[in-house]
C-alpha positions in Angstrom: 2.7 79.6 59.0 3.0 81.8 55.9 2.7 85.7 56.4 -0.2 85.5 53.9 -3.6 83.6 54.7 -6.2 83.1 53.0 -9.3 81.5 54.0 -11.9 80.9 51.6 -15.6 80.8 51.4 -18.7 79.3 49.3 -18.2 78.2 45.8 -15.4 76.5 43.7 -15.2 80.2 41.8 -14.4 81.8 45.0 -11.8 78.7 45.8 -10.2 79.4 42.8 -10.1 82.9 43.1 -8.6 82.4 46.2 -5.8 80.6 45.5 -5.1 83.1 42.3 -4.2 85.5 45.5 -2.6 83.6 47.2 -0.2 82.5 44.4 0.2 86.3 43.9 1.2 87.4 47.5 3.7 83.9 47.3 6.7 85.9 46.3 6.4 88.3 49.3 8.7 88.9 51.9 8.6 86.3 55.0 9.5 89.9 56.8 6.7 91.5 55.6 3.9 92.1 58.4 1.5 89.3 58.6 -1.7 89.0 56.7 -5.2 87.1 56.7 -7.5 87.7 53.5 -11.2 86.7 54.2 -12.9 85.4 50.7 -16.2 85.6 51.6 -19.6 84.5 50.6 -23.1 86.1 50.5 -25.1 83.3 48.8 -26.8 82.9 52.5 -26.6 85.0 55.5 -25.5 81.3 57.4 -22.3 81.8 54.8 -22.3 85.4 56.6 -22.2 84.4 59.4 -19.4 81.9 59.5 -17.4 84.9 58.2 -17.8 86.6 60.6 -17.5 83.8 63.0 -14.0 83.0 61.7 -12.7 86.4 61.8 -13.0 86.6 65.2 -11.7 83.5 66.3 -8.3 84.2 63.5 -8.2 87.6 65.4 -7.6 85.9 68.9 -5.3 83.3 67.5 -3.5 86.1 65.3 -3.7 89.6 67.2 -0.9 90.4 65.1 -2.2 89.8 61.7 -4.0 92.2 59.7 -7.4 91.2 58.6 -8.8 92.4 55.2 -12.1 90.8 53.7 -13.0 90.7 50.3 -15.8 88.7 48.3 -19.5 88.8 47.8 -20.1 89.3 51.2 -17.9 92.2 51.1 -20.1 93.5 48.3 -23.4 93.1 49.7 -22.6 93.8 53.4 -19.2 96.2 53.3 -20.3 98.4 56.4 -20.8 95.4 58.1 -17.6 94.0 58.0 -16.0 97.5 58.0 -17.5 97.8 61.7 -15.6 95.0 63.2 -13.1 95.9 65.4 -11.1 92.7 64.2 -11.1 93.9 60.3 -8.4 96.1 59.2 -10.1 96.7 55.5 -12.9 95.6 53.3 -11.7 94.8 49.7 -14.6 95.2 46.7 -14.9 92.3 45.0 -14.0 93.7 42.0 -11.0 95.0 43.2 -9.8 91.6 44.8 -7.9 90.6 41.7 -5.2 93.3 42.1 -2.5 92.4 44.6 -2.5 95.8 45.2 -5.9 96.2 46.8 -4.4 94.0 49.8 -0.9 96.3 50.4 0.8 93.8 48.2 3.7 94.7 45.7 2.8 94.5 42.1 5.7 94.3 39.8 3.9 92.8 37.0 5.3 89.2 37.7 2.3 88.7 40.1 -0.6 89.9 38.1 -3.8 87.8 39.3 -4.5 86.0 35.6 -7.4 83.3 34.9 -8.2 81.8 38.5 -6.2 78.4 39.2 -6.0 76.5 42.2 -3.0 75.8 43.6 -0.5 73.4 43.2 -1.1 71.7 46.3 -4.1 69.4 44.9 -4.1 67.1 42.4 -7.4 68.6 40.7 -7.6 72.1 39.7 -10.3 74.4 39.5 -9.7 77.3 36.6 -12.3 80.3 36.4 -13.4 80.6 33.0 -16.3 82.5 33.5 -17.7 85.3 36.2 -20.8 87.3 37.1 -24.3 86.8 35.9 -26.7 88.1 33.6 -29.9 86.8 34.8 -32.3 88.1 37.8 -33.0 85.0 39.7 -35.4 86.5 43.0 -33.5 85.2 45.7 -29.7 85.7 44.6 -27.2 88.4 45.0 -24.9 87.2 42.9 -25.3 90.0 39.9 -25.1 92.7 43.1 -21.8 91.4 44.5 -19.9 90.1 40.7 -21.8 92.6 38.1 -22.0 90.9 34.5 -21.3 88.3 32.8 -17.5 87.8 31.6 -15.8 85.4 30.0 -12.2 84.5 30.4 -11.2 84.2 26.2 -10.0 80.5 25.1 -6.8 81.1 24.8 -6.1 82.2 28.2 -7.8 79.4 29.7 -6.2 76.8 27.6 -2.9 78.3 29.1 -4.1 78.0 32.4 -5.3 74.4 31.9 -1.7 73.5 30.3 -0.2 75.2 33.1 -1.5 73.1 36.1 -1.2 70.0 33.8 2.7 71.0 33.1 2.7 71.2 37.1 1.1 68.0 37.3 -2.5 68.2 37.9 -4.2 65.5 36.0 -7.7 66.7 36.6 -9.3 70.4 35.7 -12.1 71.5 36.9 -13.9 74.3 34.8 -15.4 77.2 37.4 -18.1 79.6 37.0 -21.0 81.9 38.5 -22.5 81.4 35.4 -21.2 79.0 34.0 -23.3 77.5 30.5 -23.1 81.0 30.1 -19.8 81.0 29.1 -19.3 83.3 25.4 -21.9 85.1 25.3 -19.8 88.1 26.3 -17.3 87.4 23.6 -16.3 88.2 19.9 -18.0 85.4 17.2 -20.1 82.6 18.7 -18.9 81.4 21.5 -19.9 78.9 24.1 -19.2 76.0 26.5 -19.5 73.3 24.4 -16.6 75.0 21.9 -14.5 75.9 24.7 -14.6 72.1 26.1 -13.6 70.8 22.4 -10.6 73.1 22.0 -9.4 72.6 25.6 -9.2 69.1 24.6 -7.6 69.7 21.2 -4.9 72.1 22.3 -4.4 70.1 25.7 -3.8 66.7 24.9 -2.1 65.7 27.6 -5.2 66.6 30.3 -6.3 63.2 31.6 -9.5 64.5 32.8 -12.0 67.4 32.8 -15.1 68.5 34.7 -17.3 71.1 34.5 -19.0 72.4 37.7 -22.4 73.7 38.5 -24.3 74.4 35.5 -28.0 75.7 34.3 -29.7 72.5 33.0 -32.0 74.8 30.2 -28.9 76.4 28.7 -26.6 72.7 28.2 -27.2 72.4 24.0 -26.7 69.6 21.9 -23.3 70.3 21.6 -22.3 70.5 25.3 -24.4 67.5 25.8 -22.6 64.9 23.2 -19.5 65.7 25.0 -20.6 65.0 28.5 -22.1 61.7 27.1 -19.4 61.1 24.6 -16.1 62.5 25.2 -14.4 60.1 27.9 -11.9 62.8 29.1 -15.3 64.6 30.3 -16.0 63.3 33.8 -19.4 61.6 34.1 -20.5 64.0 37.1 -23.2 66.5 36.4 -24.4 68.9 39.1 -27.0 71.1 37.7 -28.1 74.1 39.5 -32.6 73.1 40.3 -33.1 75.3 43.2 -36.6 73.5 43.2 -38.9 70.8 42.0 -42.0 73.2 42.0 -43.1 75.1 39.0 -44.6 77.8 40.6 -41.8 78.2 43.1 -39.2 78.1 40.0 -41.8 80.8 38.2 -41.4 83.0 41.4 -37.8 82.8 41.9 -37.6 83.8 38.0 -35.7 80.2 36.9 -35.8 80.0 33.3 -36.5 75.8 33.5 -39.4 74.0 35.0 -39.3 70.7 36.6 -40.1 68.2 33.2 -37.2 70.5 31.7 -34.8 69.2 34.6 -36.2 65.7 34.5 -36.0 65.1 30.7 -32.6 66.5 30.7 -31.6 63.9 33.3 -33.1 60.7 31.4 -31.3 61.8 28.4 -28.4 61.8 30.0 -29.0 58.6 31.6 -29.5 56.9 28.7 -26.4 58.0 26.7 -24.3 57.5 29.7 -26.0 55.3 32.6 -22.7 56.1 34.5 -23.4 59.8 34.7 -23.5 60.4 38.8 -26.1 63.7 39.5 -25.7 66.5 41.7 -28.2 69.3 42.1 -28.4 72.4 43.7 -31.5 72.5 46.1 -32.8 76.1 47.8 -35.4 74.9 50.8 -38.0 76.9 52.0 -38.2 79.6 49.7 -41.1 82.3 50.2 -44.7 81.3 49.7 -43.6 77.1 49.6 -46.1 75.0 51.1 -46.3 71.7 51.8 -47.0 70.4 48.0 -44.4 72.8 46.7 -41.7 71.6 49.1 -43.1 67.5 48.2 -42.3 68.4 44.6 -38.4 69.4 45.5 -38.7 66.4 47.8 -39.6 63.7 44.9 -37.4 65.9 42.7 -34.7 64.6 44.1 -35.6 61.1 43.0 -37.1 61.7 39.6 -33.3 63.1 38.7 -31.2 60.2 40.8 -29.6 63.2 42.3 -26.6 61.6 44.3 -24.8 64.4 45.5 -26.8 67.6 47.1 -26.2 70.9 47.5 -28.7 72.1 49.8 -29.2 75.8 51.5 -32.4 76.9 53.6 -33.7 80.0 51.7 -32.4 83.2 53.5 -33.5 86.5 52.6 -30.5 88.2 51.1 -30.9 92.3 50.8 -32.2 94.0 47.6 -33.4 90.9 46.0 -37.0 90.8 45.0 -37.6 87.7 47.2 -36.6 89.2 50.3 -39.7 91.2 50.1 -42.2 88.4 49.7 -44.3 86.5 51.8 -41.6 84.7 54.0 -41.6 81.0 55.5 -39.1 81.7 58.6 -35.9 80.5 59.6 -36.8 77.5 61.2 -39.5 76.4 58.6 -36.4 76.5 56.1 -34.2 74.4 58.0 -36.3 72.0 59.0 -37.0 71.2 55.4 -33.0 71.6 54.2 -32.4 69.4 56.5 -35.5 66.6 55.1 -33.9 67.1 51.8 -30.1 66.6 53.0 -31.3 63.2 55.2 -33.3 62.0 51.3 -30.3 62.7 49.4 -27.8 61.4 51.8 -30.3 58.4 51.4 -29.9 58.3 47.7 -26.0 58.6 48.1 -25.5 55.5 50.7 -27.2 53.2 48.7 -25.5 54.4 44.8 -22.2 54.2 46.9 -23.2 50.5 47.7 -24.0 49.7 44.6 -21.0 49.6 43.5 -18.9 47.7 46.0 -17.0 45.4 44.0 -16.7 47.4 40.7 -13.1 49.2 39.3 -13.0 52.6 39.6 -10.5 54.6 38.0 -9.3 57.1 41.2 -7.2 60.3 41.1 -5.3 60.1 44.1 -4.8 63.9 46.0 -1.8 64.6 47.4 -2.3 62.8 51.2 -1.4 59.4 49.2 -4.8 58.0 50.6 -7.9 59.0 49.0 -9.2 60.6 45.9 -12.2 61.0 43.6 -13.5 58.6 41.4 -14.5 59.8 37.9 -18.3 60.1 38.9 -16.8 62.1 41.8 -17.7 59.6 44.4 -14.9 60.1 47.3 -12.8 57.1 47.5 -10.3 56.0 50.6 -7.1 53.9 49.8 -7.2 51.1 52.2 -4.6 48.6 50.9 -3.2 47.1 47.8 -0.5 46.9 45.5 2.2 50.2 46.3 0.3 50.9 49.2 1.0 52.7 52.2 -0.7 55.1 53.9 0.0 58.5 52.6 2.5 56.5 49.9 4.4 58.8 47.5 3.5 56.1 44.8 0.4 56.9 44.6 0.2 60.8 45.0 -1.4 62.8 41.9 -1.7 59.2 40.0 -4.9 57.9 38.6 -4.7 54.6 40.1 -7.7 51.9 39.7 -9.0 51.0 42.6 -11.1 47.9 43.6 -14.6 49.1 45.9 -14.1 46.9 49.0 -16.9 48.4 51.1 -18.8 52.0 51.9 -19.1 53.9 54.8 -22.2 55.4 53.4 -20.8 58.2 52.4 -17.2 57.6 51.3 -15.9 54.9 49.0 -13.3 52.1 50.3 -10.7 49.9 47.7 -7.7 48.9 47.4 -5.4 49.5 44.5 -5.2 47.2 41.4 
């Protein structure tokens, strides 16, 4: 096991980020006393938890290692991390981009540039954009990653041509904020013009997808690529949070629930292919039964196929941690009504399309891989198959849908 761990937490941003240390602490010495960096989350206190959870159990495995945590959790709840006996430091988030910060060298060689994942997947995910601008009641985001800032163009498109010179045939753009993206810089800016010159000045990137993004702020521009371009994945996950408009009122969203619905139909219609995934927050104060039925139905009116869902937790210093509250339980019960609907929804899209082609990216285990709607597919047989076959690692392969588990894909390749 490498002298450097690190274990990451929460979103593909964070992933990312992760990795970006990682890649910096590679070129330190094997001799060099070992280390475990916690990236944590704070988007729920569950996230928290399992933190915390997993710092302990490294500590017993490890007694030896030094433990440092970093992250939004190490934003919004530094003191207490700092008074575990198993952590050795607490790292800002801010700060977690400097090798430094962790007792690393820094020579310059290892600067932590544009987040990439590392090498040992076949997709990438490259931060292009961080922080947040907006006040949404129920997130900490803006208290644990400050502002809005964008990574310029140029920089990512070197980051994109970098893990497609290492072999990555898939990118996938990060952000807290990510429709977002420009505001911040010089000119006029935005998602939609970074997407067309990653394209133009990477020609050789078979495929690109953009993660979790703010359905009200995707403009015309942004939208005929999605639909149009076919190097943009069909896969849209757009962050809801509810289907109530008094609920999306009180937790500040700047969309209401025709807004999200329309989108999704226009969508459709230039692209029936598109697959949906939506960001869901259950049992958020003052929901009653009507309000939670609207996220409920929500969740068919937008043919969302892949669901994020959290139970509302009160986070610290946000505004709705000081309204009328629901309860733990309340909250899960109801996560877990919208996770058994959408896992529903997904079984039955994933059957739907036993016997079609889909074209597959194949990771690195030589035996499964995502589709381009990002439906999970597992190699099962075929021509140049065996299980875990170098032939087929990093390759976009098409693959013929045999059968479904319900919640994973089976084919054999073409």
């Amino acid at each position: 096991m490498s002298h450097v761990e690190v274990v990451n937490f929460g979103c593909r941003l964070n992933i990312a980020e992760g990795e970006a240390i990682r890649e910096a602490a590679s070129g330190v010495s094997a001799d060099a006393p070992a280390l475990i960096i916690i990236n944590s989350c704070a988007v729920t206190a569950e996230a928290e938890r399992q933190a915390r959870q997993s710092i302990r159990r490294l500590k017993r495995e490890r007694p030896e290692a030094r433990i440092v945590v970093t992250g939004c959790a190490a934003e919004t709840s530094a003191s207490r991390f700092s008074q575990m006996a198993e952590v050795d430091a607490v790292v800002p988030n801010a700060d977690k981009r400097n090798p430094m910060s962790f007792g690393l060298p820094f020579d310059g060689s290892n600067a932590i540039r544009p987040a990439v994942s590392g090498a040992d997947h076949a997709r990438a995910f490259i931060e292009v954009q961080n922080g947040c601008d907006h006040d949404c009641t129920f997130c900490v985001t803006t208290l644990a990653r400050g502002a809005s800032r964008s990574v310029p163009a140029g920089a990512v498109i070197d980051a994109v041509q970098s893990a497609v010179d290492r072999g990555q045939r898939e990118v996938i753009l990060t952000g807290v904020d990510l429709t977002s993206y420009g505001a911040d810089l010089p000119g006029t800016s935005n998602l939609g013009q970074l997407v067309e010159r990653i394209l133009r000045h990477a020609p050789t990137l078979e495929r690109l997808r953009l993660s979790s993004m703010d359905s009200i702020e995707i403009d015309d521009r942004l939208f005929a690529l999605i639909t149009q371009e076919p190097r943009v994945m069909p896969h849209v996950h757009l962050s809801l949070q509810s289907g109530d408009d008094m609920i999306l009122k009180r937790m500040k969203r700047r969309h209401l629930r025709g807004d999200a619905i329309r989108l999704v139909e226009r969508l459709k219609a230039a692209r029936p292919e598109i697959a949906i995934g939506a960001d869901i927050i259950a049992g958020f104060p003052t929901e009653d039964d009507a309000m939670f039925a609207n996220s409920l139905d929500l969740l068919d009116a937008c043919d969302v196929v892949f669901g994020h869902i959290f139970p509302y937790s009160p986070r610290p210093g946000t505004a709705a941690a000081r309204m009328p509250q629901l309860g733990r339980d309340v909250a899960r019960a109801r996560a877990e009504q919208l996770r058994a609907h959408v896992a529903a929804r997904k079984a039955r899209w994933l059957s739907s399309l036993i016997g079609t082609e889909q074209r597959v990216l194949v990771e690195l285990d030589g035996k499964s891989g995502h589709a381009e709607n990002h439906a999970r597919v597992e190699i099962i047989g075929g021509r140049d198959f065996r299980c875990g076959s170098d032939a087929l690692k990093g390759r976009v392969m098409t693959v013929t849908i045999t059968a479904s588990t319900g919640d994973t894909l089976l084919g054999e390749v073409l």
